[in-house]
N, C-alpha and C positions, 0 to 999 in steps of 0.2 A: 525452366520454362513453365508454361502455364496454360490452363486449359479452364473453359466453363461448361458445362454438362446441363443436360438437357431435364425438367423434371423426373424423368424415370431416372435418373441415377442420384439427384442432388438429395434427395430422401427428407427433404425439410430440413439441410444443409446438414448433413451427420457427413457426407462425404466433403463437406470443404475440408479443405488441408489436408488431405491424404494424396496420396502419392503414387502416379500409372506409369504402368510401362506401356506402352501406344506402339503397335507396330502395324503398318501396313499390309495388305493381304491381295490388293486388287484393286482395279476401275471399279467405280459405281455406277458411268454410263461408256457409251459405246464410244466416247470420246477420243481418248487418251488411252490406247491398248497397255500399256504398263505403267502405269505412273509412279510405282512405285521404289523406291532406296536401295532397299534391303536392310534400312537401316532400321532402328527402336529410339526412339527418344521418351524419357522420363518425365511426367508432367505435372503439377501442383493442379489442385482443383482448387478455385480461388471464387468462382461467383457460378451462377444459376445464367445460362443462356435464356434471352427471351424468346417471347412471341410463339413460330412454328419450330422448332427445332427437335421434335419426338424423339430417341435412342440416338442423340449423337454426343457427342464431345467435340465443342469446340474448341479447335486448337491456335495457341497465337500464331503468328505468322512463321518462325523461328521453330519452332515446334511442329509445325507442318511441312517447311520445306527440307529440314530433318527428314521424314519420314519419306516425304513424295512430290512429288513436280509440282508448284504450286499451280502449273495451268491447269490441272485435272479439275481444282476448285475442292469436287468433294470424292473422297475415295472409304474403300471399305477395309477397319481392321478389325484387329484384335486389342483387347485391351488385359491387363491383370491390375489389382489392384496391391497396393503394399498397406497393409495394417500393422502400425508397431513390431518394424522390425519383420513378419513372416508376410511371407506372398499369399494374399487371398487365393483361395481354391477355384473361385468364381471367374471365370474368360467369356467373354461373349463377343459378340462379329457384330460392329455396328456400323454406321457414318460418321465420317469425320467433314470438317466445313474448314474452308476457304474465301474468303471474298467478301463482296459486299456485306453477306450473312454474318462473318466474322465479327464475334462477340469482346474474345477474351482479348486482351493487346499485349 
């Protein structure tokens, strides 16, 4: 599955083709009280999200509904990243996108 990230992560594209575990953590609005799986889905970085998309990771559709309801639209995880083989040390709690917004296919 496949995802496109927002400038703050694409780094001048050093993070294309590496490799996220995406897990869900929570709503983002007051919408949808659990939107979430419970599940992780694994995600390729393949392009740079345009336009507004500040700290998120867009995820395909497939990739999204993996993790969480797709009505919630946008919800908040966690991410790790895999670099050759070892798990980045680095996690942080961003946005994920659904919808119209939806970048990556």
């Amino acid at each position: 599955m496949i995802a496109a990230v927002s400038d703050t992560f694409w780094a001048g594209g050093a993070t294309c083709g590496s490799t996220n575990r995406v897990t869900c953590i929570g709503a983002a609005y007051s919408g949808i009280q659990d939107p979430c799986t419970g599940r992780s889905v694994e995600v390729r970085i393949v392009d740079q999200c345009p336009g507004r998309c500040a700290d998120t990771i867009d995820l395909s559709k497939e990739a999204f509904e993996t993790v969480a309801d797709p009505v919630a639209g946008i919800v908040k995880v966690t991410y790790n990243r895999y670099m050759r083989d070892d798990v980045s040390q680095q996690s942080r709690t961003i946005l994920i996108l659904l919808g119209p917004l939806s970048h990556a296919k």
